[in-house]
C-alpha positions as CSV (number, residue, x, y, z in Angstrom):
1,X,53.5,-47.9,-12.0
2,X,50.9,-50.2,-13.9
3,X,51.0,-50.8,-17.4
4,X,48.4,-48.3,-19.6
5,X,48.2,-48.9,-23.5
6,X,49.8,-45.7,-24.3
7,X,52.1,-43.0,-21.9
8,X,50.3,-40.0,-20.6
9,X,52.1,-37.3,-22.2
10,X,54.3,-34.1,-20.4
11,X,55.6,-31.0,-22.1
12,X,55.6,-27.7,-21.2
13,X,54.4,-25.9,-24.9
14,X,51.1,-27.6,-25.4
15,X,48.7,-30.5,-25.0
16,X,45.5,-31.4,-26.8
17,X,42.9,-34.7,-26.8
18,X,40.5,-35.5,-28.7
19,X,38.3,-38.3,-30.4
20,X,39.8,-38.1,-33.2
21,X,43.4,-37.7,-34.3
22,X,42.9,-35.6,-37.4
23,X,41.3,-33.1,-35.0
24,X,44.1,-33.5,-32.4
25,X,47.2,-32.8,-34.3
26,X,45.0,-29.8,-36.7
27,X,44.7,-28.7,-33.0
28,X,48.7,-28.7,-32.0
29,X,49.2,-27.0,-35.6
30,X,47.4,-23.9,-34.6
31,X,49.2,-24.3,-31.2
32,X,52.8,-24.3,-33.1
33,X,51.5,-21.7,-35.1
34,X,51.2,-19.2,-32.8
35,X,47.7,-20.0,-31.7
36,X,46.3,-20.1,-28.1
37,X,44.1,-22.8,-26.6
38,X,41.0,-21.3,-28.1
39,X,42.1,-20.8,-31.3
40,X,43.5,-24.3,-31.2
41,X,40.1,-25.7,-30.1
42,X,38.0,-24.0,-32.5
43,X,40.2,-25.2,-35.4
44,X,40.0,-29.0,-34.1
45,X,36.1,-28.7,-33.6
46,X,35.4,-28.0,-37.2
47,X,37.9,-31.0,-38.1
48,X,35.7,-32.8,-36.0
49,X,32.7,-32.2,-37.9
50,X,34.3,-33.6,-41.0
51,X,35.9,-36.8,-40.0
52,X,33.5,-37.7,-37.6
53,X,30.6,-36.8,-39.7
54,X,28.1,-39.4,-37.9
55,X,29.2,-37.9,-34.4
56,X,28.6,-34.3,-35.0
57,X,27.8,-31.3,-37.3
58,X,28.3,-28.0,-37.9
59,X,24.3,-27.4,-37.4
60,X,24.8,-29.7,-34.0
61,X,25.4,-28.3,-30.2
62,X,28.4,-27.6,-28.1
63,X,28.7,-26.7,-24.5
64,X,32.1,-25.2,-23.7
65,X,33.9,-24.9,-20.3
66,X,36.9,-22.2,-20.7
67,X,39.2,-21.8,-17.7
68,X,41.7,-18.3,-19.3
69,X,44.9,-18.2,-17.9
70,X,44.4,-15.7,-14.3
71,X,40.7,-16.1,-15.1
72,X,37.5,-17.3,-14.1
73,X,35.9,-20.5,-15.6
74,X,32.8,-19.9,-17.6
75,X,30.4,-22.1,-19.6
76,X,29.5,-20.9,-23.3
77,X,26.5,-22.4,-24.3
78,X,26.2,-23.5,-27.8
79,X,22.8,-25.6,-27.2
80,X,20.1,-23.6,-29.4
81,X,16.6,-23.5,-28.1
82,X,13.2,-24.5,-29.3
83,X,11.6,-22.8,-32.4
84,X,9.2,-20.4,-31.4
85,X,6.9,-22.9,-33.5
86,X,7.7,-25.9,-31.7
87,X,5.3,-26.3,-28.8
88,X,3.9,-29.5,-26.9
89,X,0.1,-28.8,-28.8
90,X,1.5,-28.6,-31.9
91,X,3.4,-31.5,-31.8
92,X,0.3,-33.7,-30.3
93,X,-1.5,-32.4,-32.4
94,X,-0.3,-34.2,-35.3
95,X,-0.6,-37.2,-33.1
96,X,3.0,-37.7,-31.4
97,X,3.6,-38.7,-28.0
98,X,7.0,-38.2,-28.0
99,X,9.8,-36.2,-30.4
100,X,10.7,-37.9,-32.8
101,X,14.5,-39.4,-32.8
102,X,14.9,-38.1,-36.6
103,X,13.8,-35.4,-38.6
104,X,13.4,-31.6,-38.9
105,X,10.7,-31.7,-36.0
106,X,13.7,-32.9,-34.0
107,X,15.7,-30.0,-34.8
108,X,16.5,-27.1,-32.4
109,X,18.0,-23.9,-33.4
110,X,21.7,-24.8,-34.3
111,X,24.2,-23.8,-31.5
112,X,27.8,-25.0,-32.4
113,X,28.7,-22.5,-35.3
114,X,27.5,-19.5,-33.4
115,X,29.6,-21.1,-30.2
116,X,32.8,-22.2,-31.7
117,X,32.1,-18.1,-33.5
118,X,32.2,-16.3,-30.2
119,X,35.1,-18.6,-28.5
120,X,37.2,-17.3,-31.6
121,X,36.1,-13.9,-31.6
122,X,36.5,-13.4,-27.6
123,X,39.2,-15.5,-26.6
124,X,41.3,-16.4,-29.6
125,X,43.7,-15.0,-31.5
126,X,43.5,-15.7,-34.9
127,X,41.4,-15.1,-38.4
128,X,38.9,-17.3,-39.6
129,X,40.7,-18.4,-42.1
130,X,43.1,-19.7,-39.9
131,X,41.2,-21.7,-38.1
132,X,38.9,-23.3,-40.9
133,X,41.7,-24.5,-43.6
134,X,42.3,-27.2,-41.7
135,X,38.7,-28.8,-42.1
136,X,38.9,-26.9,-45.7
137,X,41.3,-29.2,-46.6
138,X,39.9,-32.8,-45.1
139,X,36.8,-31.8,-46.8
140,X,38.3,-31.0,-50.2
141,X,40.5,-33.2,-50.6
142,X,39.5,-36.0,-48.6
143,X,40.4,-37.7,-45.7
144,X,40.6,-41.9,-44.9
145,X,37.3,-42.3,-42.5
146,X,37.3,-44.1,-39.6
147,X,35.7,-47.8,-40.0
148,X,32.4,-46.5,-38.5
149,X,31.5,-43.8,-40.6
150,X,30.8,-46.7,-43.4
151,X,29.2,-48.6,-41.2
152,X,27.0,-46.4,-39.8
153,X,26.0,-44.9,-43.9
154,X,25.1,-48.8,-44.3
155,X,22.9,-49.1,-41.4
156,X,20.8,-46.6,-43.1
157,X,21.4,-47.4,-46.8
158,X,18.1,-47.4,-47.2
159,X,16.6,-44.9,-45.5
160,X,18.9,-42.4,-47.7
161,X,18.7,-44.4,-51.0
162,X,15.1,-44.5,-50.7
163,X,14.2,-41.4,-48.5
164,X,16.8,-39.0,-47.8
165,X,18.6,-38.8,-51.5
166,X,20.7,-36.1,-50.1
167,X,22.4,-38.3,-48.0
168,X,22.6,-40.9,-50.1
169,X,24.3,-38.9,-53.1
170,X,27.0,-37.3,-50.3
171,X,27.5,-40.6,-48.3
172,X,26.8,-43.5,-51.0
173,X,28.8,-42.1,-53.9
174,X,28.0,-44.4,-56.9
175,X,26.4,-46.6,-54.2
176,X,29.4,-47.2,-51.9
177,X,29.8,-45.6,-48.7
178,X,32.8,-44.7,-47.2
179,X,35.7,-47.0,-46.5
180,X,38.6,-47.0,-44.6
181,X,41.9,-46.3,-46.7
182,X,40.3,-44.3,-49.3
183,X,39.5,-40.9,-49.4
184,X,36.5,-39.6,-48.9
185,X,35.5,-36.0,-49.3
186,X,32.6,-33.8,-48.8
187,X,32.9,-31.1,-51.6
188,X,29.9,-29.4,-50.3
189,X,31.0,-28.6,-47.2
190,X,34.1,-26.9,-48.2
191,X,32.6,-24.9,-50.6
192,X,30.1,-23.9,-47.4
193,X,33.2,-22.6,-45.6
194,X,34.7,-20.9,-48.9
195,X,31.9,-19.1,-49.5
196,X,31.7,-18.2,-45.9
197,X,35.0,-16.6,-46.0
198,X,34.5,-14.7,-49.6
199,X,31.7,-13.1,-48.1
200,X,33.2,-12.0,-45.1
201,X,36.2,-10.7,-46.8
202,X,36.0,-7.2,-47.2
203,X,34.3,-7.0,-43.6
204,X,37.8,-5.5,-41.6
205,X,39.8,-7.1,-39.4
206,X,40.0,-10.2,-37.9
207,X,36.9,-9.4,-34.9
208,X,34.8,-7.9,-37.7
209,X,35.6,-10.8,-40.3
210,X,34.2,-13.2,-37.6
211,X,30.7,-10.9,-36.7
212,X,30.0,-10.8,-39.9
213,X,30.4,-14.9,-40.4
214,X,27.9,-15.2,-37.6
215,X,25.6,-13.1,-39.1
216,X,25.9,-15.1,-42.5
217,X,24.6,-18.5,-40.9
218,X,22.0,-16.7,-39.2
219,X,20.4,-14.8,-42.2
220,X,23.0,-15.2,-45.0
221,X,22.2,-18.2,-47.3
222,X,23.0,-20.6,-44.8
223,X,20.3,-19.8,-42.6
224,X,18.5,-19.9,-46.1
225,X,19.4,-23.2,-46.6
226,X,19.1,-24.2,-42.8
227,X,15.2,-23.3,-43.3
228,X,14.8,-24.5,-46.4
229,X,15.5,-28.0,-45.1
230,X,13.4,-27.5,-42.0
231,X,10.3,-26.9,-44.5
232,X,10.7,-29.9,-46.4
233,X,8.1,-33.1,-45.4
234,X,10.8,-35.4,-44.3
235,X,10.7,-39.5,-42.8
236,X,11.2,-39.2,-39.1
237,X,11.6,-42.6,-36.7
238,X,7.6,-42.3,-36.0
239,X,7.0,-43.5,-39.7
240,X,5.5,-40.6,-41.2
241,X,6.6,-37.5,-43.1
242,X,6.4,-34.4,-41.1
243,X,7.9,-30.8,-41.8
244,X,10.0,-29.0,-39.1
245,X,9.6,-25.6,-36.8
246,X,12.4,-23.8,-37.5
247,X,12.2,-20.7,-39.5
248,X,14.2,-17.7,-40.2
249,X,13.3,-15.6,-37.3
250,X,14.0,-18.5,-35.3
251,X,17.8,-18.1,-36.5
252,X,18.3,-14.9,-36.7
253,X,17.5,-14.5,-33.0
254,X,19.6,-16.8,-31.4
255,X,23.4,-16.4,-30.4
256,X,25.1,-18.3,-27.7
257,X,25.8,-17.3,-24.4
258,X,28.3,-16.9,-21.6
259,X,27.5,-18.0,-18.6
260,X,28.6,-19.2,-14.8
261,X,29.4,-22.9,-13.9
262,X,27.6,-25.5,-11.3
263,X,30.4,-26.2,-9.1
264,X,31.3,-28.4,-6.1
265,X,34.3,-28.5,-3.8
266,X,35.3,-32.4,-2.9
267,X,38.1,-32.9,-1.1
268,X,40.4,-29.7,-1.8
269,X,39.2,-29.7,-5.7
270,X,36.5,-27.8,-7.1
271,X,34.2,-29.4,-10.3
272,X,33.3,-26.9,-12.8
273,X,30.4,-28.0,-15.2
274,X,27.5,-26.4,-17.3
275,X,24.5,-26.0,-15.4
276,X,20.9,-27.9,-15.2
277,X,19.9,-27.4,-18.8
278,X,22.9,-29.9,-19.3
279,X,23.1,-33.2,-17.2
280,X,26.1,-31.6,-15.9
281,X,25.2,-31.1,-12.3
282,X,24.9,-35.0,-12.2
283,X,28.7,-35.6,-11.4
284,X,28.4,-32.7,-9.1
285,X,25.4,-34.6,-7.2
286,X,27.4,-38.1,-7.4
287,X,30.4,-36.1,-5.5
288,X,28.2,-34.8,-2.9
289,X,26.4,-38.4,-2.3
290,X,29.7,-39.8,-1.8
291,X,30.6,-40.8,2.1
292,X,33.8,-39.1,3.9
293,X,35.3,-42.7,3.7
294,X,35.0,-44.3,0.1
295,X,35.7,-48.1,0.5
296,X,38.9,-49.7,-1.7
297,X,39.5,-48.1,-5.5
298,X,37.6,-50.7,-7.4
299,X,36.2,-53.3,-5.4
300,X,32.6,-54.6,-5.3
301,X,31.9,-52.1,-2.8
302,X,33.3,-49.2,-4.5
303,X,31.0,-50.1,-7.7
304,X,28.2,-50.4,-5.8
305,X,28.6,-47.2,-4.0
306,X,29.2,-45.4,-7.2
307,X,26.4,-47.0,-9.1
308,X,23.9,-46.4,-6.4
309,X,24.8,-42.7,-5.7
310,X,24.2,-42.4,-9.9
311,X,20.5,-43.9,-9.7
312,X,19.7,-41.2,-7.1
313,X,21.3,-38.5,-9.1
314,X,19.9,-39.5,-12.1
315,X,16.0,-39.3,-10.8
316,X,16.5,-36.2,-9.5
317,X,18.0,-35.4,-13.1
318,X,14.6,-36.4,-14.7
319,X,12.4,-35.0,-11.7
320,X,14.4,-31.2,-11.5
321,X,16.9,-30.2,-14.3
322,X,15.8,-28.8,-17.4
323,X,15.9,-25.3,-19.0
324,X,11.8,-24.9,-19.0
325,X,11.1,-24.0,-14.9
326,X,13.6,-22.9,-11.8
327,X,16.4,-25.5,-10.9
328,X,16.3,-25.8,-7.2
329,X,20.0,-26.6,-7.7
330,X,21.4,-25.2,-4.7
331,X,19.4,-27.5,-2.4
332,X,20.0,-30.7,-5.0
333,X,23.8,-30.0,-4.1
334,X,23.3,-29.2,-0.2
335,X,24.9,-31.2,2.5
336,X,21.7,-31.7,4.0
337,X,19.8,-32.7,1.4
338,X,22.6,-35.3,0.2
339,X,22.7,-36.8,4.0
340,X,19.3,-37.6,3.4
341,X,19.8,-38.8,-0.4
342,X,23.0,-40.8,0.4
343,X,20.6,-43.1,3.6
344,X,18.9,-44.4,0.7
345,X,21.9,-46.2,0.0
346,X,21.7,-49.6,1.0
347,X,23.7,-53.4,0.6
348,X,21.0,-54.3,-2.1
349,X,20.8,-52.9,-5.6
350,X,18.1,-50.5,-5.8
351,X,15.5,-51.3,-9.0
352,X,13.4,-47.9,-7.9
353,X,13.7,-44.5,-9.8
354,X,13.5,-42.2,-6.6
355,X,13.8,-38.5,-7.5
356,X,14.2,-36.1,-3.8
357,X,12.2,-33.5,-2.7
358,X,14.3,-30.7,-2.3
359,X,13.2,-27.6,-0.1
360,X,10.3,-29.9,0.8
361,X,8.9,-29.9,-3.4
362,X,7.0,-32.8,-4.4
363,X,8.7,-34.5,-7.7
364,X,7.1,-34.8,-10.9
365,X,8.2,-36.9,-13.6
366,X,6.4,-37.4,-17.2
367,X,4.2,-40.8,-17.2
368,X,6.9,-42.1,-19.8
369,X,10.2,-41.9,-17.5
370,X,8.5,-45.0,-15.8
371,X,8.5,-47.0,-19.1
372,X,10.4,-50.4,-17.8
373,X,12.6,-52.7,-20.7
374,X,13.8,-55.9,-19.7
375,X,15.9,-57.0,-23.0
376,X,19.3,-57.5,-23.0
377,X,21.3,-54.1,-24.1
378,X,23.5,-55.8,-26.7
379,X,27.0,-54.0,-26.7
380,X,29.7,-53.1,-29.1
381,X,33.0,-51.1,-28.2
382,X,30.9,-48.1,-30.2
383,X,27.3,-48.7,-29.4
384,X,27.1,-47.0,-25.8
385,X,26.5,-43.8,-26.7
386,X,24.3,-41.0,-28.0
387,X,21.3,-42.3,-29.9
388,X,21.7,-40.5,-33.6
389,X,18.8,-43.0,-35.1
390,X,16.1,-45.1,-32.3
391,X,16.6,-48.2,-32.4
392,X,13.1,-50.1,-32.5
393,X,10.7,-48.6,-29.8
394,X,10.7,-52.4,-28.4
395,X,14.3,-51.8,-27.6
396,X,15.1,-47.8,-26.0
397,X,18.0,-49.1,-24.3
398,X,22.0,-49.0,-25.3
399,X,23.0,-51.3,-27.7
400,X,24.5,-52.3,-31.1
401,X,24.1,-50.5,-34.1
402,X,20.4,-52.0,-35.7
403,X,19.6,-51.6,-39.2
404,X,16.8,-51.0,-40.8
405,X,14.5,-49.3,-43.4
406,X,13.8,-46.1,-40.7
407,X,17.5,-46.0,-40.2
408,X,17.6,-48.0,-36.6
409,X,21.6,-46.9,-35.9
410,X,23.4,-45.7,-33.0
411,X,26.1,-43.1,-32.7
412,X,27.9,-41.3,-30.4
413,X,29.4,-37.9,-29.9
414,X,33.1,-36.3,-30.1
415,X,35.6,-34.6,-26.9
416,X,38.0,-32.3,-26.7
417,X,40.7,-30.6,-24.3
418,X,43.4,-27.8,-24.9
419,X,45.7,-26.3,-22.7
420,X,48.6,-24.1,-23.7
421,X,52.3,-22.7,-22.5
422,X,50.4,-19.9,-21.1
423,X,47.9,-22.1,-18.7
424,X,44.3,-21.6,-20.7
425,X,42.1,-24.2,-20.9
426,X,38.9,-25.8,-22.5
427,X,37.1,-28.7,-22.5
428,X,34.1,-29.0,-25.0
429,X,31.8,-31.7,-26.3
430,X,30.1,-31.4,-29.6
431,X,27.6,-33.5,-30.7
432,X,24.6,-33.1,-32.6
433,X,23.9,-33.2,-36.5
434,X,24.8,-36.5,-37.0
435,X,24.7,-37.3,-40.9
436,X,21.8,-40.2,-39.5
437,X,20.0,-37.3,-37.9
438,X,18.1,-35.4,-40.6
439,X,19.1,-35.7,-44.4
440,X,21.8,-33.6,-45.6
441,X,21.3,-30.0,-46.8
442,X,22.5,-30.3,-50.1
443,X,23.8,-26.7,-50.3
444,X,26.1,-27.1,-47.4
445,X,27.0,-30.5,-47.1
446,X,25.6,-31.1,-43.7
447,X,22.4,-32.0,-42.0
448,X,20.4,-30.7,-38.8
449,X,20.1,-31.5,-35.5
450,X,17.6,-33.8,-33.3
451,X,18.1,-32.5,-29.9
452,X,14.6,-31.6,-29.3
453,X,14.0,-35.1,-28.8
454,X,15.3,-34.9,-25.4
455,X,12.2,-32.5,-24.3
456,X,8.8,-34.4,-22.7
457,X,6.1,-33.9,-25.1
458,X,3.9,-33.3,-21.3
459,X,3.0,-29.5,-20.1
460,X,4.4,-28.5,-16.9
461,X,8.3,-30.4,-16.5
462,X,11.4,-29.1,-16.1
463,X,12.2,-30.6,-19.6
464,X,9.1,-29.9,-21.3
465,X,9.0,-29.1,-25.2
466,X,8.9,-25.1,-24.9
467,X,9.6,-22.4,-27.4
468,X,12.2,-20.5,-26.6
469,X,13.9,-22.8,-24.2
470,X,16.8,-25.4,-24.7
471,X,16.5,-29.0,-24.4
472,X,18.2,-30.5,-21.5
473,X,21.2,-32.0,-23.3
474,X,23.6,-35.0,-22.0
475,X,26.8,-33.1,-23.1
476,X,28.9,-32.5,-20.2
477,X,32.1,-31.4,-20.2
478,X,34.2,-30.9,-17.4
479,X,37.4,-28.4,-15.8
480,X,38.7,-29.3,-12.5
481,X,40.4,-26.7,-10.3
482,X,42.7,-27.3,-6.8
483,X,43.2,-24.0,-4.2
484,X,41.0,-21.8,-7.2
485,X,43.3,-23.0,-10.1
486,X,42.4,-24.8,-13.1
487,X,44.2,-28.1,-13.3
488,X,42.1,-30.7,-15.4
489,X,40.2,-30.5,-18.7
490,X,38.4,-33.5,-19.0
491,X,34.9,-35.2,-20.9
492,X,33.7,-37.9,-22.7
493,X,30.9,-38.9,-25.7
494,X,28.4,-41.4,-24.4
495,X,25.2,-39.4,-23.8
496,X,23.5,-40.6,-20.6
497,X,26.7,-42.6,-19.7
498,X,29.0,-39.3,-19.6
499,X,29.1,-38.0,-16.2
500,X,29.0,-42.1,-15.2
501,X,32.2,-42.7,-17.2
502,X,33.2,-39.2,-15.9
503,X,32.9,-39.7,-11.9
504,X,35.1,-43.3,-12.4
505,X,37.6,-41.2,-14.4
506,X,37.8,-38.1,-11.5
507,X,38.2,-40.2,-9.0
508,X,40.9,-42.2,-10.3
509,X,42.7,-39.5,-11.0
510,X,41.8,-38.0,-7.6
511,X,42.2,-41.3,-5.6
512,X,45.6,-43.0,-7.2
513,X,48.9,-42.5,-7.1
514,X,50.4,-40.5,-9.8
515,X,53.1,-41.1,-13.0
516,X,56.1,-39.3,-13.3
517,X,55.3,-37.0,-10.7
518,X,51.9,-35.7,-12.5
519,X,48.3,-36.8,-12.4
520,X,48.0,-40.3,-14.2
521,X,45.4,-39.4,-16.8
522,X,46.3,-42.4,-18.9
523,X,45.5,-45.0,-16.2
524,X,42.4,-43.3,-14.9
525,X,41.2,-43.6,-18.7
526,X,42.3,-47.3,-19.2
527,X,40.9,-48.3,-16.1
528,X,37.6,-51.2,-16.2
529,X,34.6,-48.9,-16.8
530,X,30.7,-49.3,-16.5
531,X,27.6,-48.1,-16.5
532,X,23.7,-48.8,-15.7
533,X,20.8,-47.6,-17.4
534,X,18.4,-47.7,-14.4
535,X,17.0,-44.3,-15.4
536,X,14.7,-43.1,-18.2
537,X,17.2,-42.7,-21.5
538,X,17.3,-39.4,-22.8
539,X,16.8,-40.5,-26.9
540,X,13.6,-41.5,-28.3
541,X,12.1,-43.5,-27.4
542,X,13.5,-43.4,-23.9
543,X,12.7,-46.2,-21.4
544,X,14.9,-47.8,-19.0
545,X,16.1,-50.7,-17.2
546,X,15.9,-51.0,-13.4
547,X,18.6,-53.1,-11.6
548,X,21.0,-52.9,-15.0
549,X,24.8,-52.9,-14.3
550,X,27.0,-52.8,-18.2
551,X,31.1,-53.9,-17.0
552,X,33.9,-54.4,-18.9
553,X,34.7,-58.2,-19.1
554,X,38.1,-56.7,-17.4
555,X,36.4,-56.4,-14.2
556,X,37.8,-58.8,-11.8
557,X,35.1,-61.7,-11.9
558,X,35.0,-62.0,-8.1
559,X,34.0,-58.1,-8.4
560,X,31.3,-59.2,-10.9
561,X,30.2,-62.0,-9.1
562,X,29.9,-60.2,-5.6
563,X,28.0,-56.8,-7.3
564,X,25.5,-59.6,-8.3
565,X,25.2,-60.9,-5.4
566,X,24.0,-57.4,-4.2
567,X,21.5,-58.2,-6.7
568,X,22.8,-56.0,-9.6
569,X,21.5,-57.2,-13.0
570,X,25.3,-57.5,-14.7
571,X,26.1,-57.7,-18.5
572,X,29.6,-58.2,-18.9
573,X,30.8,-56.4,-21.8
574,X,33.6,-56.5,-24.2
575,X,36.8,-56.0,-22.8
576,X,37.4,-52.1,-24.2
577,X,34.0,-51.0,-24.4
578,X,33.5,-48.6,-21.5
579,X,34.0,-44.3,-22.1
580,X,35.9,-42.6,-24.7
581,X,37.4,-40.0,-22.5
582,X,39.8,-37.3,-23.4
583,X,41.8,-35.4,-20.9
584,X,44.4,-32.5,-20.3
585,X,46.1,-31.0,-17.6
586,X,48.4,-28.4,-16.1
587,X,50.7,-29.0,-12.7
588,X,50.0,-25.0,-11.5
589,X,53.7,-25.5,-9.2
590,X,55.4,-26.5,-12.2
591,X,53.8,-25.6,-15.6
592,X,54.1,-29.1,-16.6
593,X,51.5,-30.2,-18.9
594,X,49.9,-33.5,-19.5
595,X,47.5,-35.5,-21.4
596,X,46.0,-38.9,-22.5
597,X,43.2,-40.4,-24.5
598,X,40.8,-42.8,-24.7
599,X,42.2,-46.4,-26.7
600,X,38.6,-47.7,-27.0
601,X,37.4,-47.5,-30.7
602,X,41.2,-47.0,-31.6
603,X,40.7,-43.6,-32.8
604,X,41.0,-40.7,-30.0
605,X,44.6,-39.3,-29.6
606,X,46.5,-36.6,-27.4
607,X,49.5,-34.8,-29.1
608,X,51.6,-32.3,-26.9
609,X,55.2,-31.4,-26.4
């Protein structure tokens, strides 16, 4: 067995991972308390949105892959949609070309609350007050933040001390931001979720309780607040002021949704993922580009293979999914089709974006996917990962953390998995609402969203800006299931990296031998990771660039040296810098459960007896 920087756990009563261990072990506590796996994931998800403030929100997104115990796997969809005001002519008209990075004009309706609301309500077993003390009580009364909440409050100092005085007055207390070993607290917040639960109260029983929460942040004085904040003129990343769409209608009719999973069956499993409003359907078209005979786990080859497949997937991404026309999806995943795709393929490393034509259509991209960057990406074990802030428009690529007066940062996004003793699962990425996103609502303690940044301000694309449709988000989430059973939770943050990081992490699992008689999550996470970015970026301001090839310095030099040979453009990168994957699973024979999580950034855990 090969040496992994932590074990990957077994027990038979529970097993959680997360990005963040606050969340995990609130998680296990609703699990020893009685709670199921939904319960136990709701209650870690709203942990989440305290301690990793500049990861996620409350007013963020969440897709959601549940697998219950005898059931079928579904995808709840917690990505809002456009504001009915927030079409492409609006937006040119005052002048934009693309969505801003920041900003209420950013902002979608808000998913995750409604979301995390109906996994509780459906699924779960417990009261909302069960499942929201836990992030009660980090927000009262404080919690010690993780190293790069402060630095990401300092990268935009300004921009809140000078702009977004909200912010500033949460985040730089008496001019300090948050450091590690002190508490830090968000009083505003708690006394959102206090207030949420008073006026719930006398509504019944536990069901009814939770209805009439929902109803509260869609017209109650959340929602209030929510829209107040979208009306204000605020600094966005295109340098001017601009009010957002969103309004009270907007809210009020939105909820999220249930709905079937993209799958694909690869070699006796079957991957389960959200569909092509998500970039979910990417792994699934990496799987199916894949030959019957992949060469040797991790050599030059292997790489190559992988990386290549991901181009092709990825323009056919930018050419076909989105939520705004049809998703020819069944012929994007088709043997035939794939055959084709996967001829493409050659010794050389391709520096072309080259979407298909499935069913014989003629691709369309926007005129801005083609936007070519040749500067170096930079790179940080954090910085390869959702876009909260653009960095400058000179430089759309993955990098470190800039700072600046528009409040040039990067962030990321959080992961989690649960499975309990009785074999339910989920798997859920939130993301969204980043404290850099939009300034704080001052009555609630937490900002909007920016995922309408995503969408092509151009008429006519799968991914077009449209009321009433969702942005095609890069959260991705995956379950895995063998003979029709589920047996894998798994996801990462990283936004356009995900189902990269993802595909190395299946396989791995899927390809090696396994630990202790179970599937060796922890060495499929630790393993050398990488990633290209020869593909239009999904964040403002987009661009890409052709021929990149990101590894972990790790990665066996002669690997390196061969895959540029092939004429990949390689950055070597720090040593832990690839994925920050979170995983779970369940041995259907044996009702064995397992678990492991990411040691890059040195703050994911999984806890589990």
């Amino acid at each position: 067995m090969s040496f992994t920087t932590r074990p990957t756990l077994q027990g038979t009563f529970g097993m959680v991972s997360s990005t963040h261990w606050l969340a995990s072990q609130s998680a296990m506590a609703v699990l020893e308390d009685g709670g199921n796996a939904y319960d136990a994931a709701v209650a870690g998800a709203f942990v989440l949105h305290v301690v990793e403030p500049h990861l996620n929100g409350p007013a963020g997104e969440v897709p959601i892959l549940l697998a219950p115990a005898g059931g079928q796997v579904r995808v709840l969809c917690g990505q809002g949609v456009a504001p009915a005001g927030a079409s492409v002519a609006h937006y040119k008209g005052l002048g934009l070309d693309l969505v801003p990075g920041t900003g209420p004009l950013a902002a979608a309706v808000p998913g995750a609350f409604d979301a995390w609301m109906l996994l509780l309500r459906d699924h779960g077993t417990k009261s909302l007050v069960d499942v929201l003390r836990y992030a009660i009580g980090y927000a009262e009364d404080g919690h010690a933040p993780v190293e790069n909440v402060g630095a990401t409050v300092e990268s935009v100092r300004e921009l809140f001390e000078t702009e977004w005085t909200s912010s500033a007055e949460l985040y730089l207390p008496g001019g300090k931001a948050p450091r590690p070993g002190e508490l830090f607290r968000n009083p505003a917040l708690a006394a959102t979720w206090k207030r949420l639960i008073d006026e719930v109260a006398g509504a019944g029983g536990r069901v009814a309780q939770i209805e009439a929460a929902r109803e509260v942040w869609r017209t109650g004085f959340i929602a209030e607040a929510l829209v107040r904040q979208a009306q204000r003129p605020t600094l966005d990343t295109s340098g001017a002021r601009h009010s957002g769409t969103l309004t009270a209608a907007d809210l009020a009719g939105w909820s999220a949704t249930y709905e079937a999973p993209a799958t694909y069956d690869w070699n006796g499993w079957t991957l389960c993922k959200a569909g092509p409003w998500s970039q979910g359907p990417v792994l699934l078209q990496q799987l199916a580009l894949l030959p019957p005979e992949l060469p040797r786990y991790g050599s030059a080859e292997y790489v190559h293979l992988l990386v290549e497949g991901c181009k092709l997937a990825m323009a056919d991404r930018e050419a076909w999914y989105g939520d705004a026309a049809e998703v020819p999806l069944a012929e994007l995943l088709s043997a035939e089709y794939n055959a084709g795709r996967r001829e493409l393929v050659g010794d050389k490393a391709s520096y072309e974006l080259r979407p298909g034509s499935p069913g014989g259509r003629a691709p369309r991209l926007s005129a801005h996917a083609y936007v070519v960057v040749t500067d170096e990406p930079g790179f940080s074990p954090m910085g390869v990962g959702e876009p909260t802030v653009a960095k400058n428009p000179t430089s759309p690529v993955p990098g470190e953390p800039e700072t600046g007066p528009d409040g040039t940062t990067r962030g990321d996004t959080c992961h989690l998995d649960v499975v309990d003793r009785w074999g339910n699962m989920v798997a859920a990425t939130p993301s969204g609402g980043w404290l850099q996103s939009n300034p704080v609502v001052p009555e609630l303690g937490f900002p909007l969203g920016t995922r309408l940044q995503m969408t092509w301000l151009e008429e006519g694309l799968p991914n077009s800006l449209t009321p009433g449709r969702r942005p095609r988000t890069t959260l991705t989430p995956s379950i895995a299931l063998r003979a029709g059973v589920p047996v894998l939770a798994f996801g990462t943050p990283g936004g356009d990296q995900q189902d990269q990081w993802q595909l190395h992490f299946f396989l791995a699992v899927a390809l090696r031998s396994p630990v202790r008689g179970g599937l060796d999550l922890q060495g499929a996470i630790d393993a050398p990771n990488w990633h290209n970015d020869s593909f239009p970026g999904s964040f403002y301001p987009r661009g890409m660039r052709p021929g990149s090839l990101t590894v972990e310095a790790r990665t066996d030099p002669r690997v390196v040296e061969e895959l540029r040979r092939r004429g990949h453009d390689v950055t070597v990168g720090e040593p832990w810098s690839e994925g920050r994957l979170c995983a779970v699973a369940r041995d259907p024979e044996t009702g064995v459960l397992s678990a492991a999580a990411n040691p890059r950034g040195m703050q994911g855990y999984a806890v589990g007896r």
